[in-house]
Backbone as JSON, one array per atom type, in Angstrom:
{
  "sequence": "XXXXXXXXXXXXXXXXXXXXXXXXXXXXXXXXXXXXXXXXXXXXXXXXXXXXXXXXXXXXXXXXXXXXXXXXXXXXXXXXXXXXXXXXXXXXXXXXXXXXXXXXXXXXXXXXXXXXXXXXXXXXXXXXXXXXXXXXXXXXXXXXXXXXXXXXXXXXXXXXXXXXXXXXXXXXXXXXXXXXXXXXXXXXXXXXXXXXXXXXXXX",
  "N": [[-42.6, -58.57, -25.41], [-39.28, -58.4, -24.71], [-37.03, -59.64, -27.69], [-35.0, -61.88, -27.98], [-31.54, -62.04, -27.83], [-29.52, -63.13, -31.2], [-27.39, -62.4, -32.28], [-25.2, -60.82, -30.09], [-24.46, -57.28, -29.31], [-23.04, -56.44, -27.68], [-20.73, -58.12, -25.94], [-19.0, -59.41, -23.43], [-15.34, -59.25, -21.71], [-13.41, -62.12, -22.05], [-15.33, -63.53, -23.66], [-16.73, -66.45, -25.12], [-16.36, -67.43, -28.18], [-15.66, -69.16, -29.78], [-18.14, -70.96, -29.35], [-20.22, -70.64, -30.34], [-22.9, -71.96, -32.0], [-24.52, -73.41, -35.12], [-27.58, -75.55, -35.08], [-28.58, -78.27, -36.41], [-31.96, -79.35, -36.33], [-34.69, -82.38, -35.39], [-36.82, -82.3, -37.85], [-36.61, -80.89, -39.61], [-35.98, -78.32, -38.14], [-33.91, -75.56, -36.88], [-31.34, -73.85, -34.59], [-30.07, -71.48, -33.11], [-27.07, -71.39, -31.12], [-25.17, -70.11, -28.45], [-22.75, -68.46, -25.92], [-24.09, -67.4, -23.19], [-24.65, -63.74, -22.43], [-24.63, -60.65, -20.4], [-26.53, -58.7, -21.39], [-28.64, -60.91, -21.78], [-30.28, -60.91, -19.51], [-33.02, -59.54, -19.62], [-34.62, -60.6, -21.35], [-33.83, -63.36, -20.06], [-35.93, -62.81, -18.15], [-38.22, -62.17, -19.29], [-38.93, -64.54, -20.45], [-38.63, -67.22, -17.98], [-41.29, -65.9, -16.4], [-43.14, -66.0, -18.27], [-42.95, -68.95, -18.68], [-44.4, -72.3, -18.62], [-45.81, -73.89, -15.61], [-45.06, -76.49, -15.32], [-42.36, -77.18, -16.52], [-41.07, -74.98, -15.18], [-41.42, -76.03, -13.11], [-39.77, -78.89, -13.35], [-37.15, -77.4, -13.6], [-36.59, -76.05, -11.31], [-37.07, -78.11, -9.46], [-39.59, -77.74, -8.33], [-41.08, -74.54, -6.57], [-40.09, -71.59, -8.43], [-37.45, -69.37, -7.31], [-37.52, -66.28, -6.32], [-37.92, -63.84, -8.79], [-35.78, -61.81, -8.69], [-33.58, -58.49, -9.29], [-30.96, -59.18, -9.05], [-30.97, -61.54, -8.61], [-31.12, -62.31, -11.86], [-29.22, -61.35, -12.97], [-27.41, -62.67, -11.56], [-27.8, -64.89, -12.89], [-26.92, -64.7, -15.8], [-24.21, -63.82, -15.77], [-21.49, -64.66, -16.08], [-18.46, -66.08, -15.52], [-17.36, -67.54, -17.41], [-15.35, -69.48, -17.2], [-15.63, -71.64, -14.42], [-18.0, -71.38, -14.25], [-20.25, -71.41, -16.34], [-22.66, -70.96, -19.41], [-25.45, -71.26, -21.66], [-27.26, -69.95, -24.37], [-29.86, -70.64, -26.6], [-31.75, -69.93, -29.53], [-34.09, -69.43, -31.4], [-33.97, -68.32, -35.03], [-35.64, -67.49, -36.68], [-37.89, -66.21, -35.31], [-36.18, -65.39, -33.5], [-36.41, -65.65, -30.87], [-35.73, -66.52, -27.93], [-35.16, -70.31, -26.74], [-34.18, -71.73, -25.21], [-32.01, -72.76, -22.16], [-28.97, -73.52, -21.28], [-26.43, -74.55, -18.42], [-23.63, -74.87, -16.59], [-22.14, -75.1, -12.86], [-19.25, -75.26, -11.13], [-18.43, -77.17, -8.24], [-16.65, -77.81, -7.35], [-13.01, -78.87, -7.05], [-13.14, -81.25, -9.53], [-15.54, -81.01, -10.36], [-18.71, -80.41, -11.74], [-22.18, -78.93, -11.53], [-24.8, -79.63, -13.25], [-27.85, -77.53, -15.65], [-30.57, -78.25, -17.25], [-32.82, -75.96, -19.27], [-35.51, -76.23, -21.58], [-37.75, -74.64, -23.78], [-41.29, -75.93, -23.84], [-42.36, -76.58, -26.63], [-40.0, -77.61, -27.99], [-38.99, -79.63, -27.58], [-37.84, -82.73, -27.54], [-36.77, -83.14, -29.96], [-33.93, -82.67, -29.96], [-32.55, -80.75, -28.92], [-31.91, -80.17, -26.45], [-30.14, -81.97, -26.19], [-27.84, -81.52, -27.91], [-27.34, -79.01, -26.27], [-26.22, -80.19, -24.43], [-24.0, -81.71, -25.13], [-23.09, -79.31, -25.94], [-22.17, -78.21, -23.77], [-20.85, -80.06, -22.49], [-18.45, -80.28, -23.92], [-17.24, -77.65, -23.37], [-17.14, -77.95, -20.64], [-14.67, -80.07, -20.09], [-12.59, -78.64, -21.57], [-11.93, -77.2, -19.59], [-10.85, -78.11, -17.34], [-12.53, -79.93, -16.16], [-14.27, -82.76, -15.32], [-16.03, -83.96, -14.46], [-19.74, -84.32, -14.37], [-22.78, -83.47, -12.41], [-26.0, -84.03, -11.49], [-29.55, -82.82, -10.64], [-32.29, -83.85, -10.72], [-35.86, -84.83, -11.43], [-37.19, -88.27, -10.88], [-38.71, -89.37, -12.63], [-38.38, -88.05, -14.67], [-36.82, -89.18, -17.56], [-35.36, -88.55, -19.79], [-33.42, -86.75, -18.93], [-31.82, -88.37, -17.99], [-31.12, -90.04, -20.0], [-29.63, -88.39, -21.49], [-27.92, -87.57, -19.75], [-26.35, -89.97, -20.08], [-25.18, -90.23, -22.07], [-22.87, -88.71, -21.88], [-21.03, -90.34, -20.74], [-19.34, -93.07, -19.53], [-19.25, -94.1, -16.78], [-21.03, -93.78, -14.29], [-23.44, -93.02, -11.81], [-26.14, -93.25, -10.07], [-28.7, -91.96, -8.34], [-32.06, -92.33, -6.51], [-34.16, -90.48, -4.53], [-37.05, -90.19, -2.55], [-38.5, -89.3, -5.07], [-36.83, -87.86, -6.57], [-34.26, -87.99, -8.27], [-30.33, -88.08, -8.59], [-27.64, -87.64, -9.81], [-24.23, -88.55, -11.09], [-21.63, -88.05, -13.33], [-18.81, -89.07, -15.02], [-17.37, -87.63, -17.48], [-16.36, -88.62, -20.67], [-13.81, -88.34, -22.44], [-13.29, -88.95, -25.38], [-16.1, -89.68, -26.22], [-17.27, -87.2, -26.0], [-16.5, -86.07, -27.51], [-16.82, -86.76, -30.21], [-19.64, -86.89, -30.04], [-19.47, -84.32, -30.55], [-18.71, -83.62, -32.82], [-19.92, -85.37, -34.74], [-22.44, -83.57, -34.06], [-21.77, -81.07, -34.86], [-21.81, -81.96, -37.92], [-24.09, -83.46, -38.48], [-26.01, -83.05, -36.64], [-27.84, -83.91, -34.12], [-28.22, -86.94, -32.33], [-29.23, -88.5, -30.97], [-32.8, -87.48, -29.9], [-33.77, -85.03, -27.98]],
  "CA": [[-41.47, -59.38, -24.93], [-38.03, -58.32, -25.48], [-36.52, -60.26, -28.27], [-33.48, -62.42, -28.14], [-29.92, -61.53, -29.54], [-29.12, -63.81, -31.68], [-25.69, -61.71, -32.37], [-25.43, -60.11, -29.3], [-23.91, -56.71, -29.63], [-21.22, -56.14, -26.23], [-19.6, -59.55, -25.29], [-17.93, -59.41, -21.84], [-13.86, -59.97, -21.93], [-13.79, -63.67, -22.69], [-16.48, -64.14, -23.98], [-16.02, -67.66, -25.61], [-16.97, -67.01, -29.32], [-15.68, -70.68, -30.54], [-19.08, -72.18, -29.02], [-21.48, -70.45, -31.31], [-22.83, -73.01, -32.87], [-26.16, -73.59, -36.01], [-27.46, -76.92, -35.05], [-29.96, -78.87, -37.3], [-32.42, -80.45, -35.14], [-35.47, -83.28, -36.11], [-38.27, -81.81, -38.31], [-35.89, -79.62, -40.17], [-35.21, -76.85, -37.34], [-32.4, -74.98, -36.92], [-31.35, -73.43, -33.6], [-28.51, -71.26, -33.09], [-26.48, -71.68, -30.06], [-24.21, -69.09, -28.03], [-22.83, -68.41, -24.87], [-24.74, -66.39, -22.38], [-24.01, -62.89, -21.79], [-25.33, -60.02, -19.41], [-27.76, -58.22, -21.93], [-29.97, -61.9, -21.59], [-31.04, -60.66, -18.62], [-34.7, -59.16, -19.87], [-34.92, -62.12, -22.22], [-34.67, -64.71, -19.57], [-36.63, -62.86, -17.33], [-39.45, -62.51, -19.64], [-38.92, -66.28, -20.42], [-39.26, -67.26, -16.43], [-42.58, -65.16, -16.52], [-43.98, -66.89, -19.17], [-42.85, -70.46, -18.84], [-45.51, -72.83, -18.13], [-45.97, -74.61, -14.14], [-44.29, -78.14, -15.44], [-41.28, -76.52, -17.07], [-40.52, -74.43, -14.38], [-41.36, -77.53, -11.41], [-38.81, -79.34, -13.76], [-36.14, -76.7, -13.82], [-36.18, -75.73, -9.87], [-37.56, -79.03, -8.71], [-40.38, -77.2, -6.92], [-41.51, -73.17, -7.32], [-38.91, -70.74, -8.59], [-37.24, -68.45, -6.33], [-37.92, -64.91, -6.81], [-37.44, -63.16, -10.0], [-35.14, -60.34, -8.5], [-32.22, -58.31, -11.12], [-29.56, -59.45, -8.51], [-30.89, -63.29, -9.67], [-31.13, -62.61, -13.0], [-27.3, -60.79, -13.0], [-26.07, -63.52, -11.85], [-27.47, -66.05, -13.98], [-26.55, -64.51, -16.83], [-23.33, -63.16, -15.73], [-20.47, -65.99, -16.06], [-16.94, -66.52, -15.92], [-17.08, -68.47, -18.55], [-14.38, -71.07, -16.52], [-16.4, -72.12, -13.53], [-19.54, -70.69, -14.25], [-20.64, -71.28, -18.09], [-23.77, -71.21, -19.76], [-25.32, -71.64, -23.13], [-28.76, -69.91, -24.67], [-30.34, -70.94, -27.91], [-32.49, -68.81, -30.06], [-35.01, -69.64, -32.79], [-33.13, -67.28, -35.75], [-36.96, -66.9, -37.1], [-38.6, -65.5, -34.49], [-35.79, -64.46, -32.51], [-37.15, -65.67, -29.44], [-35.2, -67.52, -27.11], [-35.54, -71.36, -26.33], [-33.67, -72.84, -23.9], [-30.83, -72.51, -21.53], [-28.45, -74.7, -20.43], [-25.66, -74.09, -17.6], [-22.65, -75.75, -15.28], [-21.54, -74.55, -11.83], [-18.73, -75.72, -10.51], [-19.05, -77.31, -7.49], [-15.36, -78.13, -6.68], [-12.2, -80.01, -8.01], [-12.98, -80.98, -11.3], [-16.64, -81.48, -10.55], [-19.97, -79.36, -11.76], [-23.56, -79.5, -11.47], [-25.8, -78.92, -14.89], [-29.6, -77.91, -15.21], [-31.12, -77.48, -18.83], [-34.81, -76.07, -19.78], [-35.99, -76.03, -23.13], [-39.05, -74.48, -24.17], [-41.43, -77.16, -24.38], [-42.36, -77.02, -27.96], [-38.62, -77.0, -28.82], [-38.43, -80.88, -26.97], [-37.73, -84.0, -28.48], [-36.22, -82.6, -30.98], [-32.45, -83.02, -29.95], [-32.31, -79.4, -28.93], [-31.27, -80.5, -25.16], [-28.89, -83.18, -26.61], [-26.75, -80.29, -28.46], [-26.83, -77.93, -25.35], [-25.36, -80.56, -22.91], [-23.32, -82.19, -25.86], [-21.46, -78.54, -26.2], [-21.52, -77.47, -22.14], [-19.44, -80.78, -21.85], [-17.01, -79.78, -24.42], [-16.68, -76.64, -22.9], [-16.32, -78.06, -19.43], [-13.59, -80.66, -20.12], [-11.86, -77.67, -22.06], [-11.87, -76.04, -19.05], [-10.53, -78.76, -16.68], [-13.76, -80.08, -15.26], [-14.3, -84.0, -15.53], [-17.4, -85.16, -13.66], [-20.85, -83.53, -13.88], [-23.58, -83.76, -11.45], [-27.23, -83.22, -11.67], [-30.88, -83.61, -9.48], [-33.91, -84.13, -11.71], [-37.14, -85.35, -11.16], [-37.01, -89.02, -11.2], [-39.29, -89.55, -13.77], [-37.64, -87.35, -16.33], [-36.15, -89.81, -18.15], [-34.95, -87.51, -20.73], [-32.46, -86.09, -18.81], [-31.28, -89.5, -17.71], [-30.99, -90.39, -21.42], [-28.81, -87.21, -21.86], [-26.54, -87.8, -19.16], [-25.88, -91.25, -20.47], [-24.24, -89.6, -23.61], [-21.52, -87.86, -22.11], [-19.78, -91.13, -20.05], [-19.56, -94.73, -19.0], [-19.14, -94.18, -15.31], [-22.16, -92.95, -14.15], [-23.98, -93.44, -10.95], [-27.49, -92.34, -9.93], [-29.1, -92.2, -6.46], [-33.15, -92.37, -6.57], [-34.84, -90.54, -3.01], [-38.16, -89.42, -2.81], [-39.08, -89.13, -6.43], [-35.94, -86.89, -7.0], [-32.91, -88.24, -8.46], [-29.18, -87.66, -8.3], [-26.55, -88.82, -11.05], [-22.66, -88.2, -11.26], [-21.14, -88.72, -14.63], [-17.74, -89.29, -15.6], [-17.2, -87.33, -18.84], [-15.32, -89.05, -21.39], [-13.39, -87.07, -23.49], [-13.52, -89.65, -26.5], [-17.45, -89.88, -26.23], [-17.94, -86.16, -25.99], [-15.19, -85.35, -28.81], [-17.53, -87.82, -30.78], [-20.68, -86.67, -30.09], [-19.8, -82.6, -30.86], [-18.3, -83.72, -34.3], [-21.87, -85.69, -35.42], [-23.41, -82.57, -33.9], [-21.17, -80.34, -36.08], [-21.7, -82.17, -39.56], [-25.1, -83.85, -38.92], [-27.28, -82.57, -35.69], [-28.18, -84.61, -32.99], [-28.52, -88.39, -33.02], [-30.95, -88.82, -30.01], [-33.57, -86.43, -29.31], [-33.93, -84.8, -26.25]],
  "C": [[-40.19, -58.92, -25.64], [-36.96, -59.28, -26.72], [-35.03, -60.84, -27.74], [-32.67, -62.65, -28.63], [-29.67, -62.6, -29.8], [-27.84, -63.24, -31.9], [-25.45, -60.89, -31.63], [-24.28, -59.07, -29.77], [-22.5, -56.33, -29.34], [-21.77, -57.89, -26.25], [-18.88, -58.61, -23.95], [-16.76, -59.77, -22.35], [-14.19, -61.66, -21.55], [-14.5, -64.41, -23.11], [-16.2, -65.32, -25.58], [-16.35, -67.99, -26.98], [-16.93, -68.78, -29.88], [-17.05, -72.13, -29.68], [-19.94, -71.99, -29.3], [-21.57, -71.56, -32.27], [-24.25, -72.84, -34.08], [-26.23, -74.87, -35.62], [-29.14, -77.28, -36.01], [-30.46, -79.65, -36.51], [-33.07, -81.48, -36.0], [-36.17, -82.18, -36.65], [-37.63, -80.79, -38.82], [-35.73, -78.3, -39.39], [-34.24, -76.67, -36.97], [-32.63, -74.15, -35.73], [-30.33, -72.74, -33.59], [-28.1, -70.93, -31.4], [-25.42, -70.52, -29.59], [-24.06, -68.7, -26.14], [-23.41, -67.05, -24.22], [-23.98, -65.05, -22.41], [-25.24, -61.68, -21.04], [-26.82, -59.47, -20.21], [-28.81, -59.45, -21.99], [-30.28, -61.63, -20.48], [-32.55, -60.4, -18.65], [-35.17, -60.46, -20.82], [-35.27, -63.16, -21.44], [-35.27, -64.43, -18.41], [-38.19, -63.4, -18.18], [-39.36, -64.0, -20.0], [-39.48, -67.39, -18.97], [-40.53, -67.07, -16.24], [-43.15, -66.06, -17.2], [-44.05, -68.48, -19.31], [-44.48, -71.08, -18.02], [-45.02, -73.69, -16.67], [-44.79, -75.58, -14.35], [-42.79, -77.39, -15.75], [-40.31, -75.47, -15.56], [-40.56, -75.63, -12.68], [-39.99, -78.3, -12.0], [-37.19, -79.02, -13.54], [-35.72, -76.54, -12.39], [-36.61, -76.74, -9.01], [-38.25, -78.34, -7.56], [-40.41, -75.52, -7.7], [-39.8, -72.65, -7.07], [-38.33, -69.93, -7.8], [-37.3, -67.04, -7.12], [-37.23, -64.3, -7.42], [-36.59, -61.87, -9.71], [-34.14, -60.02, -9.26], [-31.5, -58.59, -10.03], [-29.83, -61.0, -8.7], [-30.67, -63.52, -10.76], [-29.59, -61.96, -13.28], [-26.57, -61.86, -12.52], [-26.02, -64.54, -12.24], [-26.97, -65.99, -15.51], [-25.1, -63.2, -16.64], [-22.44, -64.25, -15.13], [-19.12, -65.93, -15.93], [-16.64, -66.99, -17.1], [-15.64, -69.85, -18.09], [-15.41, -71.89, -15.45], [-17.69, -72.29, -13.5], [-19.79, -70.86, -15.79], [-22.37, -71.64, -18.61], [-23.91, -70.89, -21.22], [-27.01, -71.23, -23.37], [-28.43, -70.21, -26.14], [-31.53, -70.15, -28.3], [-33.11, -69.55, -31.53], [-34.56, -68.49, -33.78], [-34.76, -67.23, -36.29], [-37.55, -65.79, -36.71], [-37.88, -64.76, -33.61], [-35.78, -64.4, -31.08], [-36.15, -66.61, -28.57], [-35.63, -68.87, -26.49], [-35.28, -72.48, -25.45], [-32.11, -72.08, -23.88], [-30.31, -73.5, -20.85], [-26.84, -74.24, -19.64], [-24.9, -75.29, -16.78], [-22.48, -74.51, -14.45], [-20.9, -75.3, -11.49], [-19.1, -76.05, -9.05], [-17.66, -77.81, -6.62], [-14.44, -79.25, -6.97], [-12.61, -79.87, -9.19], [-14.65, -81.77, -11.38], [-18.01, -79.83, -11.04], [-21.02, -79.51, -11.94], [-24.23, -78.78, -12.92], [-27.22, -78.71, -14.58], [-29.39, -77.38, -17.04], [-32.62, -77.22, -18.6], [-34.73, -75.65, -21.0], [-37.2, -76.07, -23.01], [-39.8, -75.78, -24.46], [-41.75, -77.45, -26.16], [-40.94, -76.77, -29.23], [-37.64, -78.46, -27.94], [-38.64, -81.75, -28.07], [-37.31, -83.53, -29.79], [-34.47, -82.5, -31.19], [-31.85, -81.46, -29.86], [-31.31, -79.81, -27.5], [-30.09, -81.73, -25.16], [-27.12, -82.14, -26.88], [-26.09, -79.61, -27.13], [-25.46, -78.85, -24.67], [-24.41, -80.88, -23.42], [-21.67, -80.77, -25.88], [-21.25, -78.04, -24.91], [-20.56, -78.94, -21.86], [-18.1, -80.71, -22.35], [-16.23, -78.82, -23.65], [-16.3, -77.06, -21.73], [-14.94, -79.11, -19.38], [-12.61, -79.65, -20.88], [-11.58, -77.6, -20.75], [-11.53, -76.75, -17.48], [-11.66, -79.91, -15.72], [-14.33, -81.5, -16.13], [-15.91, -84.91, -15.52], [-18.77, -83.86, -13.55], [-22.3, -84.24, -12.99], [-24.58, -83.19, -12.04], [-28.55, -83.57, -10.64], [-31.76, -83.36, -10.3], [-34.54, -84.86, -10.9], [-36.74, -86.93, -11.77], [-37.54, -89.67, -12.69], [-39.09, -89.08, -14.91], [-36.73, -88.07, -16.78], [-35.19, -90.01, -19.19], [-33.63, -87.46, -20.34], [-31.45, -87.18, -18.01], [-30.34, -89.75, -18.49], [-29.37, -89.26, -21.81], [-27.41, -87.38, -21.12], [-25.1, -88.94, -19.67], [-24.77, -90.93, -21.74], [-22.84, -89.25, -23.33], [-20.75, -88.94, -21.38], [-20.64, -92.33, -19.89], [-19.38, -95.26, -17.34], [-20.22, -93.19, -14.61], [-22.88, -93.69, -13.0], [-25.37, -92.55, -10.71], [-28.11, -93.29, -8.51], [-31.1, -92.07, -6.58], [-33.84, -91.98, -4.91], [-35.54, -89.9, -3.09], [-38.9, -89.12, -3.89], [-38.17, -88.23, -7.17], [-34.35, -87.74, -7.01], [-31.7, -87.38, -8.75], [-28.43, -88.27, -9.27], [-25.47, -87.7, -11.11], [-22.46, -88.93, -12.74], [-20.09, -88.38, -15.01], [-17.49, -88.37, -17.29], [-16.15, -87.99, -19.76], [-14.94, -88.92, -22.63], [-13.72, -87.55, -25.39], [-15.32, -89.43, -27.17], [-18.06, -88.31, -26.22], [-17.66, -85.12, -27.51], [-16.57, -86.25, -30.54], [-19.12, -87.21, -31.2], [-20.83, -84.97, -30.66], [-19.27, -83.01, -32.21], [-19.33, -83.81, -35.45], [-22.29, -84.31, -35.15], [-22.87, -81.57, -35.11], [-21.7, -80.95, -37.82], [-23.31, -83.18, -39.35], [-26.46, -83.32, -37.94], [-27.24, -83.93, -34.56], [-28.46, -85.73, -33.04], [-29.52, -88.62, -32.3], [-31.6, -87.17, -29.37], [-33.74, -86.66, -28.01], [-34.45, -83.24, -26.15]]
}
């Protein structure tokens, strides 16, 4: 398996350096955080490959669409305004553990998905990601995020709930829908704790 840069070598022009982050999770682990760039391509293929059934039903609500390099180029090939994403890396092993991403979707709205390895949950690893993709998207003019999870993931309910107080959610079929208000106070709040203590609720 190709390892994952933890200090990647090329950066793309803009590549957004002030969102590398170290975060201290529960159980004394440390994660380090950074925005995507093109060389994660073999990383999160072999990641894809290897994920387990649930993890990947979670992530694409349903089977994955096909692993081709014009999918994987352009998930790991961003704007960094519209388009932003965020991998994390175990600095031990090197290995990559989760990815978390916005797409705009129009105005000052964008849709999120996170996966985190599962033995790298509950741990406040997926708290951090979404905690710093909302910084970055209210940086970056973008107010309201959207998402569709599995109803039963309650997790990512929990998560949403963090970043606002205007929040709606739609329940059809076993697949939910939630809009969330970002609010700048509550996000400014939550990346500060993350900065000087780690994560308050695991996720």
């Amino acid at each position: 398996m190709k390892p994952f840069l933890i200090h990647p070598v090329e950066v793309p022009p803009g590549y957004p350096s002030e969102y590398e982050r170290e975060v201290r999770l529960a159980e004394g682990r440390v994660a380090l955080i950074r925005p995507i760039v093109p060389a994660d391509r073999l990383p999160l293929a072999c990641a894809i490959l290897s994920a387990d059934a649930d993890t990947l039903y979670r992530r694409f609500l349903g089977s994955p669409p096909p692993l081709t390099p014009a999918l994987l180029t352009y998930l790991c090939t961003v704007d960094y305004q519209k388009r932003f994403a965020l991998v994390a890396g175990d600095p031990r092993t090197e290995e990559g553990i989760a990815v978390a991403r916005y797409e705009a979707t129009g105005g000052a709205s964008a849709e999120i998905a996170v996966a985190v390895d599962p033995r790298w949950r509950r741990i406040g690893l997926a708290t951090a990601l979404v905690e710093i993709l909302a910084e970055a998207a209210l940086d970056r003019g973008i107010h309201t995020f959207t998402a569709s999870y599995l109803a039963e993931n309650r997790p990512v309910a929990a998560l949403l709930a963090l970043l606002g107080s205007d929040r709606i959610e739609k329940i059809r079929e076993g697949l939910a829908e939630a809009v969330v208000a970002l609010d700048p106070a509550s996000v400014s709040m939550a990346v500060k704790r993350l900065e000087a203590d780690g994560p308050t609720t695991p996720s």
